[in-house]
C-alpha positions as CSV (number, residue, x, y, z in Angstrom):
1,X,100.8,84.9,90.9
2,X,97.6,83.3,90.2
3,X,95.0,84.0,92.6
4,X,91.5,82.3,93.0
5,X,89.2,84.8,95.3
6,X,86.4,83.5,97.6
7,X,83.6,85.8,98.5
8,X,80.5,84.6,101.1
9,X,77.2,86.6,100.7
10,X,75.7,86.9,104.2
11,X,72.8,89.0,102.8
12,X,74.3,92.3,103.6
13,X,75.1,95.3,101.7
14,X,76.4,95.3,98.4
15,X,77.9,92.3,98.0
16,X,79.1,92.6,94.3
17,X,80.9,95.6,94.6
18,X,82.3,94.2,97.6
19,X,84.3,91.1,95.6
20,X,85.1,94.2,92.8
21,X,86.9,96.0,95.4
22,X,88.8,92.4,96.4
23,X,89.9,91.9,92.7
24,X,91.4,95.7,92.8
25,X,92.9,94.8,96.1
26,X,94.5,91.8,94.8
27,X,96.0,93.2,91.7
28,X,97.3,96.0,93.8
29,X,98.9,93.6,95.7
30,X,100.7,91.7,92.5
31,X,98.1,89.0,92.2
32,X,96.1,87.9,88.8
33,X,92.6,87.1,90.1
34,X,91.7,83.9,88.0
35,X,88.5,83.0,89.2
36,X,86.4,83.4,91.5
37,X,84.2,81.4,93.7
38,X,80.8,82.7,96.0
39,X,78.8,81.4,98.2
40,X,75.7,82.1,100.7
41,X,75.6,81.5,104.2
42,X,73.6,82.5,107.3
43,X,76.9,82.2,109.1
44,X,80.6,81.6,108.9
45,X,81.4,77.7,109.2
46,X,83.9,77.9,112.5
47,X,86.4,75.2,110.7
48,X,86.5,76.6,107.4
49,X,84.4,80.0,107.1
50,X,83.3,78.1,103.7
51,X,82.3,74.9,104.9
52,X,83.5,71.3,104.1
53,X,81.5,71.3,100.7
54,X,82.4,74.8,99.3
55,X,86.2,73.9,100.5
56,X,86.1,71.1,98.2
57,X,85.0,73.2,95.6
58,X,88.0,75.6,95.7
59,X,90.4,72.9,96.3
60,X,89.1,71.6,92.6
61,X,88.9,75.3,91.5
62,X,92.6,75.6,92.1
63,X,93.5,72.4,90.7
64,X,91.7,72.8,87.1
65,X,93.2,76.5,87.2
66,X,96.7,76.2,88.6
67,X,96.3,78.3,91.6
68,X,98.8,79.3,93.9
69,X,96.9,81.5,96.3
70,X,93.4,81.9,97.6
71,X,92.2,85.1,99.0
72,X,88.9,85.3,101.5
73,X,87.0,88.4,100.9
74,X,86.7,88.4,105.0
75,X,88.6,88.1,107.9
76,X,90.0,84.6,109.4
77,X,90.7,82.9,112.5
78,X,94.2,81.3,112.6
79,X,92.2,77.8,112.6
80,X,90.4,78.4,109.7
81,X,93.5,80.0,108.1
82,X,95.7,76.5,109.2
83,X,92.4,73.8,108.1
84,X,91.8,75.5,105.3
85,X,95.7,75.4,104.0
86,X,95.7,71.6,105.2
87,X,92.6,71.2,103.1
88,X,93.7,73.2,99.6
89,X,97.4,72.8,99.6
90,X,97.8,75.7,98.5
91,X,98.8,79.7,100.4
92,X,95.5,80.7,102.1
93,X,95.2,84.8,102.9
94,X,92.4,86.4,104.0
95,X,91.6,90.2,103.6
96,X,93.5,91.9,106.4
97,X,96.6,90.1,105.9
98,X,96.3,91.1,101.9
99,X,95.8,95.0,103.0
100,X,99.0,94.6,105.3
101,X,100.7,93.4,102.4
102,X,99.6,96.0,100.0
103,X,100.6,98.5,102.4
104,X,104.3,97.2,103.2
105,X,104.6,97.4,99.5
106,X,104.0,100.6,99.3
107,X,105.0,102.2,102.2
108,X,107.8,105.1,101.3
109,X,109.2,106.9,104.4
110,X,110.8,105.8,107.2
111,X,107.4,106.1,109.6
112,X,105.0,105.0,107.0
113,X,107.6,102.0,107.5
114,X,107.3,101.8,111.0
115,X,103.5,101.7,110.9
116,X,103.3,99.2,108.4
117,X,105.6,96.5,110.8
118,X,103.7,97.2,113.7
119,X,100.5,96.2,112.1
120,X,101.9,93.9,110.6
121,X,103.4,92.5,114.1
122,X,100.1,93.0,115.8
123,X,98.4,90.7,113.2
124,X,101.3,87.8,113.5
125,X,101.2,88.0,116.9
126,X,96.9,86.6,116.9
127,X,98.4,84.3,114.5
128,X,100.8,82.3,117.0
129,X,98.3,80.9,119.0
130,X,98.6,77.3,118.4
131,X,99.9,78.3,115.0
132,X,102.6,76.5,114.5
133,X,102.4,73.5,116.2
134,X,105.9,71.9,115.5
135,X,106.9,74.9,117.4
136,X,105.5,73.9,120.6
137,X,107.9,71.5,121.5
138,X,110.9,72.1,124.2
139,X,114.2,73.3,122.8
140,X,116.4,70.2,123.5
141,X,119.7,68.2,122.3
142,X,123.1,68.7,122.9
143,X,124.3,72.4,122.5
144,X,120.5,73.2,121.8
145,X,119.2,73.4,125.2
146,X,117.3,76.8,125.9
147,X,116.3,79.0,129.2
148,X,113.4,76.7,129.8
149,X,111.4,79.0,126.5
150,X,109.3,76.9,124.2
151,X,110.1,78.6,120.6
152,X,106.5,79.5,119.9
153,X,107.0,81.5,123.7
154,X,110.6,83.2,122.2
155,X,108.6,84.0,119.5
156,X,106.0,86.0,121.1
157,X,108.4,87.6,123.4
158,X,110.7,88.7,120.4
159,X,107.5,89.8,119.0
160,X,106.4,91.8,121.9
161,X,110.0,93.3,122.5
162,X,109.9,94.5,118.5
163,X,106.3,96.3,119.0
164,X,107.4,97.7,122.0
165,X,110.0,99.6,120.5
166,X,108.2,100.2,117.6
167,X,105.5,102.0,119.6
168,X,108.0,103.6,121.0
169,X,109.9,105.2,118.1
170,X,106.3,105.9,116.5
171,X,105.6,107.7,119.8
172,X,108.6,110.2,119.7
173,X,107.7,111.0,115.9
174,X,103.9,112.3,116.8
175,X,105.7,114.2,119.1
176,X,107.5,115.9,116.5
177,X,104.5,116.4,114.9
178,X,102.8,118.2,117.7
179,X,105.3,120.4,117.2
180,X,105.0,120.8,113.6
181,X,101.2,121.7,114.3
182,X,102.1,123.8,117.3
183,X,104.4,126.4,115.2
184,X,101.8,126.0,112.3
185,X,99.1,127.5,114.7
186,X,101.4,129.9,116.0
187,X,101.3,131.4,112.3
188,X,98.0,131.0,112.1
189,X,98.1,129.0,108.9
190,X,95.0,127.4,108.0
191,X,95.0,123.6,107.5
192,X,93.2,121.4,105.3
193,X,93.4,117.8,105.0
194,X,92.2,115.4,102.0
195,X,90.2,112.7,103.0
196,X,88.7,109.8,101.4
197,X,87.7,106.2,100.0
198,X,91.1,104.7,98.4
199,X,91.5,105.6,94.6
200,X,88.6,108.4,94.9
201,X,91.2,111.0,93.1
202,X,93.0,112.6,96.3
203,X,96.1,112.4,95.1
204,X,95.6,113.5,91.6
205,X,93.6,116.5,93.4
206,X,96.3,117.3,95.8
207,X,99.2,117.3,92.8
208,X,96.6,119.7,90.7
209,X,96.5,122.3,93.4
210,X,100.0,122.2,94.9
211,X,101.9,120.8,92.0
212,X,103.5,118.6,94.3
213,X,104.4,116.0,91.9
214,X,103.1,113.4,94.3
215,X,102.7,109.3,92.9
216,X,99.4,108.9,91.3
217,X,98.2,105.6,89.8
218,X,94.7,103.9,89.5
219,X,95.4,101.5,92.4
220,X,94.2,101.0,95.6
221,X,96.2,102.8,98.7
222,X,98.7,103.9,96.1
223,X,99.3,106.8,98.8
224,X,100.5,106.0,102.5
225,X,102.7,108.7,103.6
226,X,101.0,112.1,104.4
227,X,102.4,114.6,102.1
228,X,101.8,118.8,103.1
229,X,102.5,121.3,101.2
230,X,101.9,125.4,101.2
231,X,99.2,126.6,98.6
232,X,98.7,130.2,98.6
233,X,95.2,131.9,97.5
234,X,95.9,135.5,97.9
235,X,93.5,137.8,99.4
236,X,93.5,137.6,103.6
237,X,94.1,133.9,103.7
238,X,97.2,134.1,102.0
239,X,98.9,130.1,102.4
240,X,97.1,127.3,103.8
241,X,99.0,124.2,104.3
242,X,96.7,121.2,102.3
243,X,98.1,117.4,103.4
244,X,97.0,114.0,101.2
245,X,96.5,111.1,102.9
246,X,96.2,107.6,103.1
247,X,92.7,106.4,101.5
248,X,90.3,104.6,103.7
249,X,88.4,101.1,102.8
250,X,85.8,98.4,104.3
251,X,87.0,96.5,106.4
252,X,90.3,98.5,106.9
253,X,92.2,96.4,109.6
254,X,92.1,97.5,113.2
255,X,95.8,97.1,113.2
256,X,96.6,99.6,110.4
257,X,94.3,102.1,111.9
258,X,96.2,102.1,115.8
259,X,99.9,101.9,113.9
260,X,98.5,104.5,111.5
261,X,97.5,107.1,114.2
262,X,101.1,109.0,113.7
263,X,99.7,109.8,110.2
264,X,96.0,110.1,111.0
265,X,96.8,112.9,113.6
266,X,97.4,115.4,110.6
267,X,93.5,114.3,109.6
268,X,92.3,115.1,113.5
269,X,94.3,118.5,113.4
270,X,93.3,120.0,110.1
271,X,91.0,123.0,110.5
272,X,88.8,121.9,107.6
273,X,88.4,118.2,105.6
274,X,88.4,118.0,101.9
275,X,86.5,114.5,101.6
276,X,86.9,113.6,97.9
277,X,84.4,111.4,96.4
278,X,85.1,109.8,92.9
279,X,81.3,110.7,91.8
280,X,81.5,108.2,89.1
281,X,81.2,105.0,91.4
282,X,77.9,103.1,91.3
283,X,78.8,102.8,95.4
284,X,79.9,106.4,96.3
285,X,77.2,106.7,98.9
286,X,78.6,103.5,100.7
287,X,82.0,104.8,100.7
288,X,80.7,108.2,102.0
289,X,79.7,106.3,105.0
290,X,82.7,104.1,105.5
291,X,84.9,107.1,105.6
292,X,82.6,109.0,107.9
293,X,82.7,106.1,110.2
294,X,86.4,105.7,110.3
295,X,86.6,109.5,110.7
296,X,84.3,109.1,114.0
297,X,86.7,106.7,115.2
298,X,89.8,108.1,114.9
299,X,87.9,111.4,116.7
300,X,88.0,113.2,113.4
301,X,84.5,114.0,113.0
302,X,84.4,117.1,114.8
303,X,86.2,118.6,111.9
304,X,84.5,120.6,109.2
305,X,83.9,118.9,106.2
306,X,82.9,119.6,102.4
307,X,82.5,117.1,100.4
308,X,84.6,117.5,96.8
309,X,82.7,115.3,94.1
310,X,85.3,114.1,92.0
311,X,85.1,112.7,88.6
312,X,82.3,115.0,87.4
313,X,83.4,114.2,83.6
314,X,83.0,110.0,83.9
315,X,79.7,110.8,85.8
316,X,78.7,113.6,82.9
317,X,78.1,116.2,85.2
318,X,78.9,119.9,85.5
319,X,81.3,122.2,87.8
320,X,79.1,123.9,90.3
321,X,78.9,124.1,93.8
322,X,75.9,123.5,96.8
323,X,74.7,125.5,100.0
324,X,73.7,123.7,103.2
325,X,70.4,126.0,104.7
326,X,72.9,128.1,106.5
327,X,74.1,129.2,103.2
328,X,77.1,127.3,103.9
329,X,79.0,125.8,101.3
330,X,78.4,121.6,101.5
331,X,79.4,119.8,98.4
332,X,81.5,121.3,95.2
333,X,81.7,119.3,91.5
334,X,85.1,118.9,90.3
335,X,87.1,117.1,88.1
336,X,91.4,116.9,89.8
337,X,92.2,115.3,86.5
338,X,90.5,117.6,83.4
339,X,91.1,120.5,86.1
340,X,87.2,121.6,85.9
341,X,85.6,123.2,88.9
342,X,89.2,123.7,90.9
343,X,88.5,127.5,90.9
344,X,85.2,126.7,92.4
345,X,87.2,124.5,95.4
346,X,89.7,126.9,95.9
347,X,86.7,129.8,96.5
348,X,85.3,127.1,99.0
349,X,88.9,126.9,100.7
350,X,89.1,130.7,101.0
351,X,85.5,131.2,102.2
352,X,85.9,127.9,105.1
353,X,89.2,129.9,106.0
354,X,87.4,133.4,105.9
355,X,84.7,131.7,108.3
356,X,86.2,129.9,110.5
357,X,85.5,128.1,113.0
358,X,81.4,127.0,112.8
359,X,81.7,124.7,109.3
360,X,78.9,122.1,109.7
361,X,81.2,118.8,110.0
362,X,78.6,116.9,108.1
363,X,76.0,118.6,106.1
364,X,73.1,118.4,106.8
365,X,70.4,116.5,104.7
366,X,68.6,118.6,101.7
367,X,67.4,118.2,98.5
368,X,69.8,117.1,96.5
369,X,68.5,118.8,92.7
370,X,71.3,116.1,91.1
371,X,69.5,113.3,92.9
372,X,72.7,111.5,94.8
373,X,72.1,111.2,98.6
374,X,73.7,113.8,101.1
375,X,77.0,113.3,102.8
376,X,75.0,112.5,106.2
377,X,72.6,109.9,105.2
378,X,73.4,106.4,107.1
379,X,73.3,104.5,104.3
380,X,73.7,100.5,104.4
381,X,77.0,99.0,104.5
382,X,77.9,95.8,103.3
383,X,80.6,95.4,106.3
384,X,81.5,97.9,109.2
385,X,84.8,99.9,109.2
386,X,87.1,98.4,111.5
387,X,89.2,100.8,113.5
388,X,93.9,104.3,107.4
């Protein structure tokens, strides 16, 4: 499917890397990103985001290069998702509704199912006001006549009735995994979770220390359904249980973070956060940040935290590992593929569980003697989390 991709710089943040991460999202999604088309603006033009002008643009754009979809790098109103279709004649989708997609594709297990319709629901749902208008009209005709419903009105309810007992099924399984966590605290067995920006290296991490076996592939959210499993490090620890997770990304649709609570509880109830960084991104502060703030808002941020530098061969650095002023440890350089520096993590794993309880959650800022900021510093950010 050709694809043409329309960023708008607002003068915030990094906007290149921004429209990088929307050609990644698309071809995780099955799209061929032809071309693509920016703009700058003070403000979003309320009919089409773009404005008339730059509308007229695409709609050439897609013309002259056969297009048959155009993804916003941003989030749209149902209007300007219905003018701007009107306008182009072509499939209009805008960022959330791309992510929901990429998501239902991969989604695996039974929940990670459920979690994906429910956001996707919760999305649909905003798009049925005045939507559809041919769907506005009274049922009528011989044999057709209705309870007194407009269809747009069935609609919503049969909507509503679906995410009802969606949230209800999802309900019963975090239930399940209380109890999971409950008998895993009545053992005493330590818990870690890996955290982290999509397509930082979790997954390729998680498989290198547990030999899981788990899919790994350089695209975006190729992981969605939390995976545990024991690993055992000897000594007085003995096994921890270590779970991957789904990655997290700008903008991640407040949707997918409410249906994706069930998941995200193993993240709020591990006893200590692996948050995996791939160290060769020009960005990797930025993502830092976005994954700290969607940690804070799922109420994860209370949770110790070392940060695990991935990638240390692309970025051409060395294993080694660094000490907050409480001679805690803060930050360890690994590489989950080339296997460098794992015996340096796993020491960090066995000293956090030795410790216990009293981790700093986000170390603290220091020098930093390889010059990248601490895990932290508030750095600027192209566009807020919303509430992986």
């Amino acid at each position: 499917m050709r694809a043409a991709l329309v960023g708008i710089d607002f003068g915030a943040g990094d906007f290149s890397a921004s429209l990088d991460e929307l050609s990644l999202l698309a071809r995780s999604a099955g799209a061929d990103p032809i071309t693509t088309i920016t703009a700058r603006r003070a403000a979003p033009d309320p009919a089409y985001y773009v404005g008339s002008g730059k509308a007229d643009e695409i709609g050439e754009a897609c013309l002259a290069e056969h297009v048959d979809i155009v993804i916003f790098n941003h989030a749209l109103s149902p209007a300007q998702q219905r003018n701007l279709e009107r306008r182009l004649n072509v499939r209009v989708v805008d960022r959330t509704s791309l992510i929901l997609d990429i998501f239902a594709q991969r989604a695996k297990t039974n929940e990670g199912k459920l979690q994906v319709e429910l956001a996707q629901l919760q999305h649909l749902a905003t798009r049925l006001i005045r939507g559809w208008t041919h769907l506005e009209r009274q049922k009528g005709g011989i044999g057709l006549r209705g309870p007194g419903e407009t269809q747009l009105e069935t609609d919503r309810r049969l909507i509503g009735e679906r995410v009802k007992m969606l949230r209800t099924r999802l309900t019963k399984l975090r239930k399940q995994h209380e109890t999971q966590r409950r008998s895993r605290g009545r053992n005493q067995t330590f818990s870690v979770s890996l955290v982290g920006y999509t397509n930082a290296g979790k997954s390729t991490l998680f498989n290198t220390l547990t030999k899981a076996g788990v899919y790994v592939a350089n695209q975006l959210f190729a992981t969605l359904d939390t995976t545990s499993r024991r690993l055992y490090l000897g000594g007085e620890v003995g096994n921890v249980v270590v779970s991957d997770t789904v990655g997290f990304v700008r903008e991640l649709p407040h949707q997918l973070v409410a249906a994706f609570r069930a998941t995200l509880e193993e993240t709020i109830h591990a006893d200590l956060l692996l948050h995996v960084v791939d160290g060769s991104s020009p960005v990797r502060n930025e993502q830092i940040e976005q994954v700290n703030e969607v940690l804070r808002e799922i109420g994860a941020d209370h949770v110790p935290q070392i940060l695990v530098w991935n990638k240390i061969d692309a970025a051409g650095l060395e294993p080694g590992v660094e000490r907050d002023e409480y001679d805690k440890i803060s930050r360890v350089f690994i590489s989950a593929q080339s296997g460098a520096g794992l015996d340096l993590l796993r020491e960090a794993i066995v000293e956090a569980a030795s410790a216990g309880p009293g981790l700093t959650p986000y170390p603290e800022e220091q020098e930093d003697p390889r010059g990248f900021a601490q895990a932290g510093d508030i750095l600027p950010s192209s566009t807020p989390v919303g509430p992986h």
